[in-house]
DRENLOMAR-808607 format. One record per residue (C-alpha): residue in three letters; x negated, y negated, z negated. Coordinates in nm, 2 decimals. Each point is the difference from the previous one (the first is absolute). Layout:
residu px py pz
ALA X Y Z
...
END
This chain:
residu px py pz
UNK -7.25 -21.75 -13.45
UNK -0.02 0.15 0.34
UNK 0.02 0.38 0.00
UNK 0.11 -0.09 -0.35
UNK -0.45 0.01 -0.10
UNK -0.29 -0.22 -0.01
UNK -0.22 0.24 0.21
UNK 0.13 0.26 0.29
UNK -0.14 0.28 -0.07
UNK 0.21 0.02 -0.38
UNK 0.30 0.02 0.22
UNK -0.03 0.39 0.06
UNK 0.11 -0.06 0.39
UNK -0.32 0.21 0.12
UNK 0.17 0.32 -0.26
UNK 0.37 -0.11 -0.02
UNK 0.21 -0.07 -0.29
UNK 0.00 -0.33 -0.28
UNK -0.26 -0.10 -0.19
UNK -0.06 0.06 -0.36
UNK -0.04 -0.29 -0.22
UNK -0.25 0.06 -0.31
UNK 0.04 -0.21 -0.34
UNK -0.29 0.10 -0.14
UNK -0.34 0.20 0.05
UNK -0.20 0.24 -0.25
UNK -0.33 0.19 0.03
UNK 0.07 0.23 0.32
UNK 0.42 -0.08 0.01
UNK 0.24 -0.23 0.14
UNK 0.33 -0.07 -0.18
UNK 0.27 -0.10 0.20
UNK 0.31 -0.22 -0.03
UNK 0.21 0.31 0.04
UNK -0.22 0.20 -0.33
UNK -0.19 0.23 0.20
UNK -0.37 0.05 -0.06
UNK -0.22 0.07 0.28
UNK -0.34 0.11 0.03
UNK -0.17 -0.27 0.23
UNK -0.26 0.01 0.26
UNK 0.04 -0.34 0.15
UNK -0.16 -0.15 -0.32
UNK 0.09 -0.36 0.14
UNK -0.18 0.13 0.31
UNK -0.33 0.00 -0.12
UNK -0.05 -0.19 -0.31
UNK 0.14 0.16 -0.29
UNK -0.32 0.26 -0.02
UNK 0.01 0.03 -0.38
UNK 0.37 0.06 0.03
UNK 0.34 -0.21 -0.07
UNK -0.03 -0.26 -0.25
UNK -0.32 0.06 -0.14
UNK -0.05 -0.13 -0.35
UNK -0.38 -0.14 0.05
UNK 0.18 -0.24 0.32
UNK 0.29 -0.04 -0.14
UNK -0.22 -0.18 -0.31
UNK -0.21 -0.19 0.20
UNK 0.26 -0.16 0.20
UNK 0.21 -0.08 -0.36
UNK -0.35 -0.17 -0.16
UNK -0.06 -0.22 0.36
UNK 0.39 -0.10 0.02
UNK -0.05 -0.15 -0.38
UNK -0.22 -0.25 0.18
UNK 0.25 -0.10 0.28
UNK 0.11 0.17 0.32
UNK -0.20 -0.22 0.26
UNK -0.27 -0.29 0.03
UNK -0.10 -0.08 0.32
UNK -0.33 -0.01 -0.13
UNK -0.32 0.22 0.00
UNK 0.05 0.23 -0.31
UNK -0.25 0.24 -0.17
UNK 0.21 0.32 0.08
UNK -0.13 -0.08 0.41
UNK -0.32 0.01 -0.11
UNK 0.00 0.28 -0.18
UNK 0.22 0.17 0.29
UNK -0.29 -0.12 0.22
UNK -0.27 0.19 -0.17
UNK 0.19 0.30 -0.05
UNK 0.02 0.03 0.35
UNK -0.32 -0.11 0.10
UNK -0.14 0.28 -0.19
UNK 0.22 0.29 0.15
UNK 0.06 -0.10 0.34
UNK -0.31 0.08 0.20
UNK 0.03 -0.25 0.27
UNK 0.14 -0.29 -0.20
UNK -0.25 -0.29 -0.10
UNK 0.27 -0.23 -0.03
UNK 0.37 -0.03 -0.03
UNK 0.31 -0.17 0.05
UNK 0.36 0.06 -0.17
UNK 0.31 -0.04 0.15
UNK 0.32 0.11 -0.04
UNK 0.13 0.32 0.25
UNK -0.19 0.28 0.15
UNK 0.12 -0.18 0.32
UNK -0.15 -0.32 -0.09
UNK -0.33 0.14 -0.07
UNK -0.01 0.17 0.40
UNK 0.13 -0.32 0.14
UNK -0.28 -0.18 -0.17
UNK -0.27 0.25 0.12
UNK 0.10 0.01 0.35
UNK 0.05 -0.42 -0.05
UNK -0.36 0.03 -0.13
UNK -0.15 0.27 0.22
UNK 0.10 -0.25 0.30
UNK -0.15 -0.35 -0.18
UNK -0.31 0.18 -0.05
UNK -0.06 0.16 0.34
UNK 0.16 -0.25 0.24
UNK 0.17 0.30 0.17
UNK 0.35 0.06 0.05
UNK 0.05 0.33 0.11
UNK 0.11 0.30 -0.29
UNK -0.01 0.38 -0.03
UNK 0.32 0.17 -0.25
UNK 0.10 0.36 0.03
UNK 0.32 0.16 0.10
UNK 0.20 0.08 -0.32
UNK -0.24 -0.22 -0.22
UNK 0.25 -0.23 -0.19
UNK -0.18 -0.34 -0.10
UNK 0.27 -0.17 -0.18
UNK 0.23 -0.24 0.20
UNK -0.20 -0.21 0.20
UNK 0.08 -0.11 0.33
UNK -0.33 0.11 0.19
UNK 0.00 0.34 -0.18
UNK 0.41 0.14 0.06
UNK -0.09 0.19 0.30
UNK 0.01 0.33 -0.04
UNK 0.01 -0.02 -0.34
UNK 0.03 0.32 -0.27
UNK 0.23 -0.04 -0.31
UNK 0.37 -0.18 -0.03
UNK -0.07 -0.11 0.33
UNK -0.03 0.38 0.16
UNK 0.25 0.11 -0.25
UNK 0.25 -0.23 0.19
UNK -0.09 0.07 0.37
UNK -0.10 -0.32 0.04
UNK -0.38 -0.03 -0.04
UNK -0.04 -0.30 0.22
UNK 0.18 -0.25 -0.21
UNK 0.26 -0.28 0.19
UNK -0.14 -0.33 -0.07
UNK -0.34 0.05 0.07
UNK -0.03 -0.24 0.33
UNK -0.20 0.25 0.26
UNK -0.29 -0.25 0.01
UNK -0.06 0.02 -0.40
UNK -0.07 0.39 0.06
UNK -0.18 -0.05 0.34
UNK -0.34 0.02 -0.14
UNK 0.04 0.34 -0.18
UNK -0.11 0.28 0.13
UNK 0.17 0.33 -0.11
UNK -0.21 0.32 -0.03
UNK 0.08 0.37 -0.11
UNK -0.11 0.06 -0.30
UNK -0.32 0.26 -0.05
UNK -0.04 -0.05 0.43
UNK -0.38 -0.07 0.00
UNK 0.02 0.01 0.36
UNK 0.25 -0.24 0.03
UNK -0.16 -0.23 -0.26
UNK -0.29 -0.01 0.22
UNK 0.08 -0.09 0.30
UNK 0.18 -0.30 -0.17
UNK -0.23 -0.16 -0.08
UNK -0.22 0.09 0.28
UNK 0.28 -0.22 0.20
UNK 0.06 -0.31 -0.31
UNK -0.27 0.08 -0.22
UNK -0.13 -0.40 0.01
UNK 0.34 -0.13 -0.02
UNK 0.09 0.26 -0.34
UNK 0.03 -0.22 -0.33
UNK 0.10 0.31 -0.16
UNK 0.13 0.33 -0.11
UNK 0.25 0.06 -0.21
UNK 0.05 0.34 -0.14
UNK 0.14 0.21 -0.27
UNK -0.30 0.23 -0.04
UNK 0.23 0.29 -0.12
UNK 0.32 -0.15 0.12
UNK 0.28 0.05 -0.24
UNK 0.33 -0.15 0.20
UNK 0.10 0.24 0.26
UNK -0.07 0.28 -0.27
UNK -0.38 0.10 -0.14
UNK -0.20 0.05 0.32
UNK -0.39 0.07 -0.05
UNK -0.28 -0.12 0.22
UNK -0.20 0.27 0.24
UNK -0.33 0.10 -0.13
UNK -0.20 -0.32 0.11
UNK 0.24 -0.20 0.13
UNK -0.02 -0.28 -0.26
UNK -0.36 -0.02 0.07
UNK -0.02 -0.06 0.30
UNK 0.29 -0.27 -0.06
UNK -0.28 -0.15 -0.22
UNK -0.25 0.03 0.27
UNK 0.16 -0.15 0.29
UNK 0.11 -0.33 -0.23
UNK -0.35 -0.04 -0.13
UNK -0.13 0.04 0.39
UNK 0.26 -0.28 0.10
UNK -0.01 -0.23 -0.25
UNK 0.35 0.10 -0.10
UNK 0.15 -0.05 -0.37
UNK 0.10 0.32 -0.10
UNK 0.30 -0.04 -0.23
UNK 0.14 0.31 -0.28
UNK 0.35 -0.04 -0.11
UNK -0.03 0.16 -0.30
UNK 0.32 -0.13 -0.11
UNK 0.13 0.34 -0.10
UNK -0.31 0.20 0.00
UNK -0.22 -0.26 -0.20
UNK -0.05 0.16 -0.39
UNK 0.22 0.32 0.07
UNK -0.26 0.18 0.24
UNK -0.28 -0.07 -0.24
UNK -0.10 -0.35 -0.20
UNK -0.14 -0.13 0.29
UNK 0.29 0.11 0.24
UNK -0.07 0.20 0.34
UNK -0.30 -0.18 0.11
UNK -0.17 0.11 -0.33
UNK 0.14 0.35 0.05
UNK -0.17 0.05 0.32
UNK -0.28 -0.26 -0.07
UNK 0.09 -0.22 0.34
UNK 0.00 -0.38 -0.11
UNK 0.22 -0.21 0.18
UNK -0.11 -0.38 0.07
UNK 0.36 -0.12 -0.14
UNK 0.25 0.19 -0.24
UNK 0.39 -0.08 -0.05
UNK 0.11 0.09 -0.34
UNK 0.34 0.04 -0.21
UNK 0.21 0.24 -0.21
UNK -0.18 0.09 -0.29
UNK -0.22 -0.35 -0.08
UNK 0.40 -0.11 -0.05
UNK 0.07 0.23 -0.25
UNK 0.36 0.03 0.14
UNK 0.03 -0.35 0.04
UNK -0.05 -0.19 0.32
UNK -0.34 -0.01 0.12
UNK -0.27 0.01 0.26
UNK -0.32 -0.09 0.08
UNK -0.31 0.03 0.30
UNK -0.32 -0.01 -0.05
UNK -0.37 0.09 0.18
UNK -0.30 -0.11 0.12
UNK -0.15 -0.40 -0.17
UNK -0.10 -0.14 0.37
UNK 0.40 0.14 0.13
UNK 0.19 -0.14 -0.34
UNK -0.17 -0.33 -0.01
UNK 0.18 -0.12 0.34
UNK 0.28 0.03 -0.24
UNK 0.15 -0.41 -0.10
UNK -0.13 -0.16 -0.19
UNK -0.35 0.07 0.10
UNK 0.08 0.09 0.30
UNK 0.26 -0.08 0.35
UNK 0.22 0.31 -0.05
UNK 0.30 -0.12 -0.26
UNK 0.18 0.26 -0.21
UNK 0.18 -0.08 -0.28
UNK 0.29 0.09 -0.25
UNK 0.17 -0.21 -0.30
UNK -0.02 0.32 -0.22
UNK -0.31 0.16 0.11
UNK -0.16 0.17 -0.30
UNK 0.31 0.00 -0.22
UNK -0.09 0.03 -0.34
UNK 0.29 0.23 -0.11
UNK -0.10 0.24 0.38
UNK -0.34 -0.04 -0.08
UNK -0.07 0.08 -0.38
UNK 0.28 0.33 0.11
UNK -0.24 0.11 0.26
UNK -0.32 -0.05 -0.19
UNK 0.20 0.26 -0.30
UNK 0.04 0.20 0.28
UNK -0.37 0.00 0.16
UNK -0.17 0.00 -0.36
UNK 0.21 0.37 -0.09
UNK -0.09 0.12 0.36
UNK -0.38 -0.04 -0.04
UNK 0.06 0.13 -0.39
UNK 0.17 0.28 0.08
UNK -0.12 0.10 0.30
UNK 0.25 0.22 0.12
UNK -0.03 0.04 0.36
UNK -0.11 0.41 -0.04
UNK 0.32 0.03 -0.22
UNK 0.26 -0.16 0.27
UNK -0.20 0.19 0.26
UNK 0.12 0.36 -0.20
UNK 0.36 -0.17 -0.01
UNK 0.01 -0.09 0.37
UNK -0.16 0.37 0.08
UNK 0.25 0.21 -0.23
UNK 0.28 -0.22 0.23
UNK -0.16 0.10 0.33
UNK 0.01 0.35 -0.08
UNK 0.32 0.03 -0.15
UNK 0.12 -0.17 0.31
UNK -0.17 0.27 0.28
UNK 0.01 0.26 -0.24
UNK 0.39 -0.06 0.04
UNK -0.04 -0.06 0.40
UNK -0.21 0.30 0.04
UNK 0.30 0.20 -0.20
UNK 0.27 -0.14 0.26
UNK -0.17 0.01 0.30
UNK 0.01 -0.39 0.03
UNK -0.36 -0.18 0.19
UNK -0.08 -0.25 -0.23
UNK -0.30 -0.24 -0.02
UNK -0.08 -0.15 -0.40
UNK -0.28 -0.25 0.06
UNK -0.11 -0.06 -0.39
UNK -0.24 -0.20 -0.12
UNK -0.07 -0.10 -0.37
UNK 0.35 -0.16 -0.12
UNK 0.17 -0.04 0.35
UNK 0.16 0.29 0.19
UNK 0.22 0.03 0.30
UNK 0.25 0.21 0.22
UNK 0.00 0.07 0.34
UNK 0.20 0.30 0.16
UNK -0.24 0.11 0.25
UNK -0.25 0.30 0.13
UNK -0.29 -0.21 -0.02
UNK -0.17 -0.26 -0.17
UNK 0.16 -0.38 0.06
UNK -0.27 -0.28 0.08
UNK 0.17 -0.26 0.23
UNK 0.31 -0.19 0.05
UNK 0.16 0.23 0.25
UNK -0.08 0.34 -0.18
UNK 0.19 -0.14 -0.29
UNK 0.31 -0.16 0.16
UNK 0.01 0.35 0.16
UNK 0.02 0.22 -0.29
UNK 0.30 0.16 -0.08
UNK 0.17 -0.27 -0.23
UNK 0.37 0.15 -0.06
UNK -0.22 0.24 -0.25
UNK -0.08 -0.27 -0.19
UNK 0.29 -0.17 -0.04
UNK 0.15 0.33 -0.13
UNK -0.30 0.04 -0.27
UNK 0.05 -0.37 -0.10
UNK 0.33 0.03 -0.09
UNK 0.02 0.37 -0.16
UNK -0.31 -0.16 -0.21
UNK 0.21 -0.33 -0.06
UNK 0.31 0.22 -0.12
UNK -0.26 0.20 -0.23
UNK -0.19 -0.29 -0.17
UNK -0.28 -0.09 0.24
UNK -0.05 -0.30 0.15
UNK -0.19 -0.01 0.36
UNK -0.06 -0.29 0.21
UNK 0.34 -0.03 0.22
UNK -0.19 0.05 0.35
UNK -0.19 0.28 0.13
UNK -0.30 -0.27 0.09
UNK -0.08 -0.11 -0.33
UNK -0.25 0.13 -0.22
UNK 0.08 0.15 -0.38
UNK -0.18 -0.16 -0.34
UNK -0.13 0.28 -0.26
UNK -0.07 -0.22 -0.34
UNK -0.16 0.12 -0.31
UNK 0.35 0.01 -0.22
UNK 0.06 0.31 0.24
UNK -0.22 0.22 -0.14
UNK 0.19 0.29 -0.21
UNK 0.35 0.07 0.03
UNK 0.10 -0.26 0.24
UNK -0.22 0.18 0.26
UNK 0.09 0.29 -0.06
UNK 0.37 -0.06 -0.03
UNK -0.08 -0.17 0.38
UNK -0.17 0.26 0.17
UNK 0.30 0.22 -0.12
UNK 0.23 -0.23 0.15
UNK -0.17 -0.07 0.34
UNK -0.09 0.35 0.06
UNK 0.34 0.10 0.00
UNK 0.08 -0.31 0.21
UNK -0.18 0.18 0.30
UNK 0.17 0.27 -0.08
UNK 0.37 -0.13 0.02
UNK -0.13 -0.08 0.37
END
């Protein structure tokens, strides 16, 4: 396997040092092949929100596998998936299933230029959209982490018709599409990007995003990948009550288990094949054994709701961690929201690419590894973002804050 993994960032290159490798998952711990137990807050990046192995998934996916593994035909558990997030995602009205987060933004931007005729595309510095060609450039996550965010491979003409903006610059965003506003299929945008650390929007800012897309006729497109169901049922755009025209889902509708899906606006989706000229497609779309595991895991979300609960977890982190900061003199900037937390070692608040590639990252590579030698498991890059899930509540938080607060200290 090159770099001995199957994705970059597990390769701990951005921190230093070998990877772990984990035989089994619990509630809030990982177990690895060497016996150590770790307290996790990568929770499969995103999608293990009830915790490790949770029995109500784990159950489902055991009663769908007694009826075989695969079909390659329409099966009740899409429908039901379908519904489920019809009802909680605001700007869906219908929805398609694939397979990866990065095949549901490939899809949207395939879909977003079918529908419109245009060619031209707005992404964000630092905003990671899964692998596709058109979207490595300046990317966030295992790209970043490498110091390679424009990807080899991508032939320059593939990436010539997107346009790169700073993140939360309103004046920038204007004048773009004062210049290419008829020739923009779309925007593309983590509304609270989550792969070049947590960054929030300005006061506003995603507003006027709205505005300007609506005044151009452009498709305005929420990866929700990671924020979709951890933010609030509905994701970010139900959080701040902006509805997107299209919406790029994964993570958690998987259950753990490979998944993705996008979704939006009936007069968009039905350009879609077959009704419509834009083709998309995927032998095991709608997996029964991915789908009845994500449906478990939407059904306990809207049960449970427990999105005030995770929102005291990620707070008693945040505090613990400049509580600590404040103690040793350190700057450091803990954007938390609900479940998902992050650090940056800065005097001010990070919200674009280059305020985050120039925080002080040597700090963090000495917190992840005091925390890895002391049974807590951070993402292995100072741009990634860290998953609270419900399992943590009680002891395992506690025992964490412990442990991270004196990992600023050891600084």
């Amino acid at each position: 396997m090159p770099g001995g993994v199957n994705s970059p960032v597990r390769a701990f290159r951005s921190v230093g040092g070998a990877p772990f490798f984990t035989r089994r998952a619990q509630g809030a711990h990982l177990e690895t092949a060497d016996g150590n137990s770790l307290i996790d807050f990568v929770c499969t990046w995103g999608p293990a929100i009830h915790g490790h192995n949770c029995p109500e998934i784990r159950d489902a996916i055991a009663s769908a596998l007694q009826n075989g593994t695969s079909f390659g035909t329409p099966n009740p558990y899409e429908v039901e998936m379908a519904e489920l997030i019809l009802s909680m995602v605001p700007s869906v009205e219908q929805v398609r299933m694939c397979n990866s987060g990065t095949e549901a933004t490939m899809s949207t931007i395939r879909l977003a230029r079918g529908y419109t005729g245009r060619d031209k595309i707005i992404k964000f510095a630092g905003c990671y959209h899964g692998h596709v060609d058109a979207l490595l450039v300046k990317a966030g996550s295992g790209a970043l982490t490498l110091g390679n965010p424009d990807s080899a491979g991508v032939p320059k003409a593939v990436a010539a018709d997107t346009l790169v903006l700073d993140y939360n610059d309103a004046a920038g965003l204007e004048a773009c599409f004062a210049n290419y506003g008829s020739e923009i299929a779309a925007v593309i945008v983590e509304p609270f990007p989550a792969n070049c650390g947590l960054m929030l929007p300005h006061p506003d800012y995603l507003e006027k995003l709205r505005k300007l897309t609506q005044a151009h006729g452009t498709v305005l497109i929420f990866d929700e990948v990671m924020t979709g169901f951890r933010i609030a049922e509905g994701g970010v755009q139900s959080h701040i009550g902006i509805t997107p025209d299209l919406t790029a889902m994964g993570k958690i509708i998987g259950g753990g288990l490979p998944v993705g899906a996008f979704g939006g606006k009936r007069e968009i989706m039905q350009h879609l094949a077959p009704v419509g000229p834009v083709y998309q497609a995927g032998t095991l779309s709608g997996n029964p054994l991915a789908m009845a595991a994500g449906i478990a895991s939407l059904k306990k979300l809207r049960q449970e709701a427990p999105y005030d609960r995770l929102d005291t977890l990620g707070k008693t982190i945040r505090d613990a961690l400049l509580g600590a900061a404040k103690a040793k003199g350190l700057a450091l900037q803990v954007p938390q929201v609900g479940s998902m937390f992050a650090l940056f070692f800065a005097a001010a608040p990070v919200t674009n690419y280059d305020e985050a590639v120039n925080s002080h990252t040597a700090h963090f590579k000495k917190v992840f590894h005091y925390a890895l030698e002391h049974g807590v498991y951070l993402p292995p890059s100072p741009f990634e973002t860290c998953f609270i899930s419900t399992a943590h509540e009680g002891e395992a938080i506690e025992q964490a804050a412990e442990i991270l607060s004196k990992a600023i200290l050891s600084i």
